[in-house]
C-alpha positions in Angstrom: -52.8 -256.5 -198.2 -51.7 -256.2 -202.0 -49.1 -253.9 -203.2 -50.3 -250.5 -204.4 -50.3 -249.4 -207.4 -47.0 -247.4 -208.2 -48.0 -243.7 -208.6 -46.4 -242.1 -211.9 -46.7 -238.3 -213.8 -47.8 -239.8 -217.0 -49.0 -242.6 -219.0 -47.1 -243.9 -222.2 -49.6 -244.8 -225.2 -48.8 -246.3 -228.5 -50.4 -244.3 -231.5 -49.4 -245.5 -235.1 -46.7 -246.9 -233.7 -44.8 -244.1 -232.1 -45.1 -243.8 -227.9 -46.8 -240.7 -227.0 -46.7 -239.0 -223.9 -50.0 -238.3 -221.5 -50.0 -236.5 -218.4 -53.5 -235.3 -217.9 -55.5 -234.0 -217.0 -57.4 -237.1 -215.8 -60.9 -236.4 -217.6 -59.3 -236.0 -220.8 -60.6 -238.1 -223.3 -58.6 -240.3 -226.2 -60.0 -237.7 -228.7 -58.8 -234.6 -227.2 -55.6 -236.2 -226.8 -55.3 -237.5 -229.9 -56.0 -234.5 -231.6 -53.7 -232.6 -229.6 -51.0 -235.2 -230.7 -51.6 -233.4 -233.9 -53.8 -236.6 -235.5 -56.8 -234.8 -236.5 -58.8 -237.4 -238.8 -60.8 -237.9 -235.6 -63.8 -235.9 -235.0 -66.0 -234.9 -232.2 -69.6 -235.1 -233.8 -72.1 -235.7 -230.6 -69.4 -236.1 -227.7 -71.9 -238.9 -226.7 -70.9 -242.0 -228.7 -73.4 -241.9 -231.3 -72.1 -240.3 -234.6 -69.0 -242.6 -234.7 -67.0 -239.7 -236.4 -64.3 -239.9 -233.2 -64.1 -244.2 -234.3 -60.1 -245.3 -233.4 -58.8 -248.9 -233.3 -57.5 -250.2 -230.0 -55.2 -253.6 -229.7 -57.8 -255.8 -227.8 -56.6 -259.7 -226.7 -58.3 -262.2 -228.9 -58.0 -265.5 -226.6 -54.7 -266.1 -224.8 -52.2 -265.6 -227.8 -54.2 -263.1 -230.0 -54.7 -259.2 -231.1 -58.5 -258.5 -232.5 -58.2 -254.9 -233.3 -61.4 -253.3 -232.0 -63.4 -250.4 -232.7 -64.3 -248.4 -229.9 -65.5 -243.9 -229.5 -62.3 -242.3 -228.7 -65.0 -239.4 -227.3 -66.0 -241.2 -224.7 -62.7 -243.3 -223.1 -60.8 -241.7 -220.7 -56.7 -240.9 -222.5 -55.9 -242.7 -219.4 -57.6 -245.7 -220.5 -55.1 -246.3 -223.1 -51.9 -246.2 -220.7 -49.6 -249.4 -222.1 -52.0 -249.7 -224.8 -51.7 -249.9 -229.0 -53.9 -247.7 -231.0 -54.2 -246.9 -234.5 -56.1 -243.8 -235.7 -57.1 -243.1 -239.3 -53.8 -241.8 -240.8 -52.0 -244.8 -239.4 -53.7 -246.9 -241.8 -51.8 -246.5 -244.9 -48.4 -247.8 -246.1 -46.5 -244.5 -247.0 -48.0 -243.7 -250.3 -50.1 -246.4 -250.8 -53.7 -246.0 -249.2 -55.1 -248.5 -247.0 -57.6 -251.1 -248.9 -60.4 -249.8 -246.8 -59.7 -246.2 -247.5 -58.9 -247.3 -251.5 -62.2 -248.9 -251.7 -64.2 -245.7 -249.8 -62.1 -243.3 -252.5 -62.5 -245.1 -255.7 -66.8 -246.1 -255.0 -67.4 -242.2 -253.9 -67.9 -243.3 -249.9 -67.2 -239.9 -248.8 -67.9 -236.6 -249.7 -67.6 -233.8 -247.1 -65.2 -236.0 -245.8 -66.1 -235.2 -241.5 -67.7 -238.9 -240.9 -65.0 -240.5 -243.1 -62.0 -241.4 -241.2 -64.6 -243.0 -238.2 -66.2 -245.5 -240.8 -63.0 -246.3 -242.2 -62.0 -247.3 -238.8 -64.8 -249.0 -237.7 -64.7 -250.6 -241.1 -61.3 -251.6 -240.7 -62.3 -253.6 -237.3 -64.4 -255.1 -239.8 -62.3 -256.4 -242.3 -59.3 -257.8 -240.2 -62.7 -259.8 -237.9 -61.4 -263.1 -238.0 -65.1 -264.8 -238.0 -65.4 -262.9 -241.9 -64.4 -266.0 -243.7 -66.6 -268.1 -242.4 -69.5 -265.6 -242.5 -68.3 -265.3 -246.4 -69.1 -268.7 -247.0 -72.3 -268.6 -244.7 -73.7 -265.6 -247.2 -73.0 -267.0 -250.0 -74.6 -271.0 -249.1 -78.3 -271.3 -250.6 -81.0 -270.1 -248.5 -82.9 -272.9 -246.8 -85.4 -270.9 -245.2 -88.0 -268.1 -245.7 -86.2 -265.3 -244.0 -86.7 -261.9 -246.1 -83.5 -260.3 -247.3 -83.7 -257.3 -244.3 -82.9 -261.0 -242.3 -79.2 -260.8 -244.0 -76.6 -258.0 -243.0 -73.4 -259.7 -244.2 -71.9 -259.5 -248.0 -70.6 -262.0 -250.4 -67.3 -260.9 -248.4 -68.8 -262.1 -245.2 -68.2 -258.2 -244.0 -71.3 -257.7 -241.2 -72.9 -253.8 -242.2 -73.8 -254.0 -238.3 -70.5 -253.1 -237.6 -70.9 -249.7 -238.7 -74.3 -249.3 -236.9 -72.6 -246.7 -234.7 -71.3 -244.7 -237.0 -73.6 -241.9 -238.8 -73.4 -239.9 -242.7 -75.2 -237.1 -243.2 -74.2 -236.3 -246.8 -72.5 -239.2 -249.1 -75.1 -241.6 -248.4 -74.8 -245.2 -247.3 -75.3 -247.1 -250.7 -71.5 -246.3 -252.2 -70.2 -246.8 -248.0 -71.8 -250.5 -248.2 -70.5 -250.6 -252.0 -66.8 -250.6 -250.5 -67.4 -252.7 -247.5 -68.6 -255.3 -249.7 -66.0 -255.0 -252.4 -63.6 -255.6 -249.5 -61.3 -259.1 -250.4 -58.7 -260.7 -247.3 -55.9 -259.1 -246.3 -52.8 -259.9 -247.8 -49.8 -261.8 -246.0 -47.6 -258.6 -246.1 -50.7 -256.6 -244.3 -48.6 -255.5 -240.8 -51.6 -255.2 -238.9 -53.0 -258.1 -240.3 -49.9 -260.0 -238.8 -50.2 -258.1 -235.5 -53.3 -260.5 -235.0 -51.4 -263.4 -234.1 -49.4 -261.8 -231.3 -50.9 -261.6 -227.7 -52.3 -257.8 -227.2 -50.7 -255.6 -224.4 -51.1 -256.4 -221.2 -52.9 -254.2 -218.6 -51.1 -251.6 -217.2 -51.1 -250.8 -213.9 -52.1 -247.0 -213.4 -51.9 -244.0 -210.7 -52.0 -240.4 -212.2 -52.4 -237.7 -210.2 -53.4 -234.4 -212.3 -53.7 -231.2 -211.6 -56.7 -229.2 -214.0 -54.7 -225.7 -214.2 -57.8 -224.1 -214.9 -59.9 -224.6 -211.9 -56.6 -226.2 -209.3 -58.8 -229.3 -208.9 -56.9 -232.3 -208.2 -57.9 -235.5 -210.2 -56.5 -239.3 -209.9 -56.8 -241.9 -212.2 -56.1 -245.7 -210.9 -56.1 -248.9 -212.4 -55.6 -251.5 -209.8 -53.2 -254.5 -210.7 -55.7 -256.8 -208.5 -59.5 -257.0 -207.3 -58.1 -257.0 -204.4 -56.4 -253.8 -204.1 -59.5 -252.0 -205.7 -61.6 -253.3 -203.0 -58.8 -251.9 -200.6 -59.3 -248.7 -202.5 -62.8 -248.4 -202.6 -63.2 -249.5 -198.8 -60.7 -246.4 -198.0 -61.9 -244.0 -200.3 -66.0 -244.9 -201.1 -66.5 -241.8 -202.7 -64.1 -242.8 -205.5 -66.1 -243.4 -209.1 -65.8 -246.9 -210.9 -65.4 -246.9 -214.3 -65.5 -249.8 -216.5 -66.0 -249.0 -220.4 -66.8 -245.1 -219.8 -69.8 -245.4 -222.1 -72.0 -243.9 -219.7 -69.5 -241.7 -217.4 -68.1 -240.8 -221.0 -71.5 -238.9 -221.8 -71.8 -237.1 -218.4 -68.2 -235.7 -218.5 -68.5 -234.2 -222.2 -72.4 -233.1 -222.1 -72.9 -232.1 -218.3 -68.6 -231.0 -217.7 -68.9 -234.1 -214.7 -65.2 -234.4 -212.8 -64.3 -236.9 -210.3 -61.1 -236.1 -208.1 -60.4 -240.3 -207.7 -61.4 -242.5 -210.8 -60.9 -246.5 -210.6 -60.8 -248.2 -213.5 -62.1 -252.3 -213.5 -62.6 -252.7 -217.0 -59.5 -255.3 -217.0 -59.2 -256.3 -214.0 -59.1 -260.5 -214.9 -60.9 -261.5 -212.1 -64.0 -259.6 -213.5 -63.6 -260.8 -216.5 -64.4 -264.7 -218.6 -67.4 -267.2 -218.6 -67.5 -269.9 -216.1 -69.9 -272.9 -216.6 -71.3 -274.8 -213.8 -73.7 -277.8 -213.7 -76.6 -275.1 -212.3 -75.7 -272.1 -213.6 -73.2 -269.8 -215.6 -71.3 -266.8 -214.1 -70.5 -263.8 -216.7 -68.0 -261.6 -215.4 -68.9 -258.4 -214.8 -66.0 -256.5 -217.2 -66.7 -258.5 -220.0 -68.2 -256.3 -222.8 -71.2 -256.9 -224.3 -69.3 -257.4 -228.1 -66.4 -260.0 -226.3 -70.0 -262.1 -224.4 -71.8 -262.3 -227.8 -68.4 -263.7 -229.4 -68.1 -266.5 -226.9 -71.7 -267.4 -225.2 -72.1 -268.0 -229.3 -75.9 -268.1 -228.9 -75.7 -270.5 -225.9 -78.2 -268.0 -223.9 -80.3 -267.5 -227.2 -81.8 -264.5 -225.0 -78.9 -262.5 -224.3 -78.3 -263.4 -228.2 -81.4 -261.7 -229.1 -80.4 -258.3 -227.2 -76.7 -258.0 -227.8 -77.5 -256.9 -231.2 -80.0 -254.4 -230.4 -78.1 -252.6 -227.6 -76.8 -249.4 -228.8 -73.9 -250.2 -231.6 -71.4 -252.1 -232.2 -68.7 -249.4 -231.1 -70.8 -249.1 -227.9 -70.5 -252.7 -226.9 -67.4 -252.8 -227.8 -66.8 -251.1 -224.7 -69.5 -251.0 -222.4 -69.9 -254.1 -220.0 -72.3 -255.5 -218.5 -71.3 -255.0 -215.2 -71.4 -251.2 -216.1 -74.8 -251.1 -217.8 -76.3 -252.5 -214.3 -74.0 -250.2 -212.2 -75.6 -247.6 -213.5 -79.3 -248.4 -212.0 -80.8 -246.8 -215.2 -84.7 -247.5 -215.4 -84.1 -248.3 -218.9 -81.0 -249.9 -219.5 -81.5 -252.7 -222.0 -79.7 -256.0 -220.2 -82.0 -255.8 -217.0 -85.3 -257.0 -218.6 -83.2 -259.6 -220.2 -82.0 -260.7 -217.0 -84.8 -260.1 -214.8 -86.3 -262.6 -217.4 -83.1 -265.3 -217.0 -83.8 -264.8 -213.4 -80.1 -263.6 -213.3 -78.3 -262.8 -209.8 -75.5 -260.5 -209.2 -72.2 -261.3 -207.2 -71.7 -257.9 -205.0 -68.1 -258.0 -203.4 -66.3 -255.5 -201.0 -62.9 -256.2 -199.3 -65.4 -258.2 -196.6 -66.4 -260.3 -198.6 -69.4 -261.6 -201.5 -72.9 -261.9 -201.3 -75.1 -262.8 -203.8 -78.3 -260.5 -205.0 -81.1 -261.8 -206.8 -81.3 -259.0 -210.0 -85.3 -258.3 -208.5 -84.1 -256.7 -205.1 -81.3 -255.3 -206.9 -82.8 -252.0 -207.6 -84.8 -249.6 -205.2 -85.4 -246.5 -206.4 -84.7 -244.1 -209.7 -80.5 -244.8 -209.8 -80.9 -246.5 -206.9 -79.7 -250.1 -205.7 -78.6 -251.6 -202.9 -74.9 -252.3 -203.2 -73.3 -250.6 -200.9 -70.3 -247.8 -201.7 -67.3 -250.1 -200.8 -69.1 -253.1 -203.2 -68.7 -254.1 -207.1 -70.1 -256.0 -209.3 -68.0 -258.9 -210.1 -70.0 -261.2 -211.8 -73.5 -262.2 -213.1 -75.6 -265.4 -212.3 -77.8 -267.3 -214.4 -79.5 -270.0 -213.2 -79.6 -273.6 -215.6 -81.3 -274.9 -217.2 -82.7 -271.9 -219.6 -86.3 -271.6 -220.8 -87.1 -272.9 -223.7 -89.2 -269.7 -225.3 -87.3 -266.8 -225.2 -87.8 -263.2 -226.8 -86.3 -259.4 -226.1 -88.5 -256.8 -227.6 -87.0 -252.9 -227.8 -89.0 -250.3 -228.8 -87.6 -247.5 -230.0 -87.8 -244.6 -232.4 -84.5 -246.0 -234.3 -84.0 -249.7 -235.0 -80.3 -249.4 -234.1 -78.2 -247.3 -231.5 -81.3 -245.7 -229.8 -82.5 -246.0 -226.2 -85.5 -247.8 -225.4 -88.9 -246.4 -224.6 -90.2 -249.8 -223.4 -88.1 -252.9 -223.1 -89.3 -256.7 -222.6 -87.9 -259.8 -221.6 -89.6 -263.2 -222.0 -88.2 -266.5 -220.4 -91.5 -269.1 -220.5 -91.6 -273.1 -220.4 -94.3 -274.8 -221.9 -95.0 -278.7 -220.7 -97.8 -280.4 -222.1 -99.5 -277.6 -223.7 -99.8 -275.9 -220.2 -97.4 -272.8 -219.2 -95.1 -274.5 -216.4 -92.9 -270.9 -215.8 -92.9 -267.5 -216.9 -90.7 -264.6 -216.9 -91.4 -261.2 -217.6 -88.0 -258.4 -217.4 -89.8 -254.9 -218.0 -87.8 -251.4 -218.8 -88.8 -248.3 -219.5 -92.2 -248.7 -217.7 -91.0 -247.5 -214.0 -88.1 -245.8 -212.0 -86.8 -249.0 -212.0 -86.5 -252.1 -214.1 -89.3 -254.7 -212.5 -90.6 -258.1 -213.0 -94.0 -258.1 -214.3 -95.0 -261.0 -211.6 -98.6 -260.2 -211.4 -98.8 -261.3 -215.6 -96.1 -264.0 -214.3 -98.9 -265.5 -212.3 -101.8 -265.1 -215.0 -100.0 -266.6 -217.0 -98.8 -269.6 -215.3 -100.7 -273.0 -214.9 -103.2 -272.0 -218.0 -103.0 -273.6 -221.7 -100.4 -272.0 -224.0 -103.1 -270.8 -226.5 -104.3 -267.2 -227.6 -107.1 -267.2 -225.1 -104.9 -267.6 -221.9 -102.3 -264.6 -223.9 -105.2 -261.9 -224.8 -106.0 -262.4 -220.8 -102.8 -261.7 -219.7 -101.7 -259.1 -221.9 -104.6 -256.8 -220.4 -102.7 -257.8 -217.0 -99.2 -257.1 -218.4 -100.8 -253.5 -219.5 -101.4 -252.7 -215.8 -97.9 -253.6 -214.9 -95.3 -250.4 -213.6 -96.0 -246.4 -214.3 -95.2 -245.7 -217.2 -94.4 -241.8 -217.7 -95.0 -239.2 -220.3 -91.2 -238.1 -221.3 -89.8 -236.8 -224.8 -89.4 -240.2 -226.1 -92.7 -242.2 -225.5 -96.1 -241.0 -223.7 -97.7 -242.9 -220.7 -100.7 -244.2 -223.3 -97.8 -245.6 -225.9 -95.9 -247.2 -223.4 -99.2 -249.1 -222.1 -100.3 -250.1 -225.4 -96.6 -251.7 -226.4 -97.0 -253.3 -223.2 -100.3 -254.8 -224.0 -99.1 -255.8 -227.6 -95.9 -257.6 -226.8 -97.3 -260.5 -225.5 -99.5 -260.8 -228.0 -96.3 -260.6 -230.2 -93.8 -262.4 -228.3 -97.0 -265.7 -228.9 -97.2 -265.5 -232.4 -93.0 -265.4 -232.6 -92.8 -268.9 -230.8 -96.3 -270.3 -232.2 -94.8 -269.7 -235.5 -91.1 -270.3 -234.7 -92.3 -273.9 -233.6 -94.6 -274.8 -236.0 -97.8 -274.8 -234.6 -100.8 -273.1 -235.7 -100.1 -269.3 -236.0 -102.9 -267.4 -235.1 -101.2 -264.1 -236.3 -104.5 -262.2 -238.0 -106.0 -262.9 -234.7 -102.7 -261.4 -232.6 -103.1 -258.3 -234.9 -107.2 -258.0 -234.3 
């Protein structure tokens, strides 16, 4: 049995560079502390992770050896989170009297004028200009186009700085022109730059965790935990099942600032190493389940070109730098956006408890609305994709926003094509059903018939047919049928033209 985790009355936190104190209780959130600490420049906009205004910088490990200093909503991360941790708000950006260049560039081109969103982009921004990857995608930006991609096809600047990085964060009165104005008048920081120089130490450990809180107002008793092993969660969880697991708190976040949700034991996985890395094998790769979605586009580097197609489209950038993909199919949501993706890859999950692993093809995962079959004493540990990959891959999200929205229907596509003829297809729905589904009765149209528009108009009146769809506030029943029927349709014309094949596009869109 593993040693349990000492139990202490608070947690130390490094803000600006001076240790700060935190002793609950345990559902208070980075913000509230912060602000409390008297470091105001953080605001609390829509307490659900989508305005950005509550942005702070957290010391993240980049590699063995290495800080990357990393964006994330203080709104929604437990204070507790942050025990043994490095963060930098705002006001700890500038050097005495002598502001920031981020916040110099934001003052002098007029990016801000009420002033409330401000300090948020400025953090997320600052994320953005220490991003080691910005020289090379400099130099990418600025090499002559060899394509026919439009210019919407291009978000980085001459200065290589990527405006998806402040997809999460929202202005309602400067204006984004003068706000992109300063991130692309951005240069590299300078060798005196402190937090620059930070980068190339390793980040601070994970801290073991037990805080046992009191809430004064209502006498409930609350317990936070981070486990030092797998191990000793599993013990935990086995002991206690009712205990909640949190891994990024982008979800359990929302619930405890919109609906007042408290949990009297909290586990926390999010670094817990064996839950964490890539592992390659001859017939398939393993993600672990703690990685975040922002840390598995950074190193898959486009080697599953179909979790490369989502990554960018889920939520923002400050969401993923948080939430993990373990957490976004703990949840059981009927539209999450990596479960059509996966459904798609064919994608299995590794479900542990302290008896042991089993492993769970991702179509009998779920069984109802929030429902799914690991058990109360299980975790997610990792995620299984089979090798080799399709060939033809797509993810289409619909949704009213193009960025940092939730998806009214959501499609995966994993199809090989030998010979002309469709050898396998995979169809990951969303949004369609209580639960994500495989669209297997289009699967079977679809296979063994030519790849040509005729076999695709067939199957897309199928692949209408497929789940029950619901009338809800974001998308009617008829809506959800119709972006059904038109995705496949879609998702042809992509690869017919992506391959260079005749491109029957006008006769898609008839």
């Amino acid at each position: 049995m593993s040693a349990p985790t000492t139990q202490r009355s608070s947690c130390r936190i490094s803000v600006n560079g001076d240790d700060h104190e935190f002793d609950g209780p345990t559902h208070t959130n980075a913000l509230d502390f912060l602000r409390g600490q008297g470091l105001i420049a953080a605001k609390e906009g829509c307490a659900e992770g989508e305005c950005g205004a509550c942005a702070i910088l957290v010391a993240r490990p980049d590699g063995d050896d290495g800080t990357r200093w990393t964006s994330v909503n203080s709104c929604l991360l437990p204070a507790a989170a942050l025990d043994g941790q490095e963060v930098v708000t705002a006001e700890g950006l500038a050097d005495g009297d002598r502001l920031h260049p981020v916040q110099e560039e934001m003052a002098v081109r007029g990016g801000s004028q009420c002033g409330f969103c401000t300090p948020g982009f400025i953090c997320s921004m600052t994320a953005e200009y220490y991003r080691p990857e910005r020289a090379a995608d400099a130099a990418a930006s600025n090499a002559p186009a060899t394509g026919s991609a439009s210019e919407g096809d291009h978000h980085c600047g001459p200065n290589g700085f990527d405006l998806h990085s402040l997809s999460g964060n929202l202005c309602r009165c400067t204006g984004y022109r003068p706000i992109r104005d300063a991130a692309y008048a951005l240069g590299r920081p300078d060798s005196e730059d402190a937090l620059a120089a930070r980068r190339q130490r390793p980040a601070p450990a994970p801290r073991t965790t037990d805080l046992r809180t009191i809430d004064t107002p209502t006498g409930d008793v609350g317990r936070y935990r981070r486990p030092a092993t797998l191990a000793e969660a599993l013990e935990i969880l086995r002991d206690e099942p009712e205990s909640l697991v949190v891994a990024g708190a982008t979800d359990w976040g929302v619930e405890v600032n919109i609906k007042g949700a408290r949990a009297k034991s909290i586990i926390a996985i999010d670094r817990l190493h064996e839950l964490r890395g890539i592992r390659w094998a001859d017939d398939h790769v393993e993600l672990g389940a703690a990685h975040t979605l922002s840390e598995l586009d950074r190193e898959l580097g486009g080697r599953i070109p179909l979790l490369g197609k989502l990554f960018p489209q889920f939520a923002s950038r400050l969401i993923r730098n948080g939430a993990t993909i373990g957490g976004n199919l703990g949840t059981g949501s009927p539209i999450g956006d990596t479960p059509p993706a996966l459904l798609a890859l064919e994608a299995a999950l590794v479900l542990t408890s302290a008896g042991g692993s089993r492993i769970v093809p991702l179509a009998d995962y779920f069984t109802g609305y929030r429902q799914t079959v690991r058990a109360a004493d299980e975790l997610i540990t990792a995620i299984r994709i089979p090798l080799p990959l399709a060939p033809l891959t797509s993810f289409q999200k619909i949704a009213k926003r193009r960025f940092d929205d939730i998806s009214s229907v959501a499609i995966g596509y994993a199809v090989s094509v030998e010979d002309g003829i469709i050898a396998k297809a995979r169809l990951g729905l969303g949004g369609v059903a209580a639960t994500p589904l495989r669209a297997k009765a289009t699967e079977a149209e679809l296979e063994g018939r030519p790849w040509s528009l005729e076999t695709v108009h067939a199957a897309a009146e199928t692949l209408a047919g497929e789940g029950t769809p619901m009338d809800d506030h974001r998308a009617s029943a008829k809506y959800r049928t119709a972006m059904l029927r038109s995705s496949l349709e879609r998702f042809y014309a992509e690869q017919v033209g992506a391959t260079g094949g005749r491109n029957d596009k006008e006769e898609v869109a008839r």
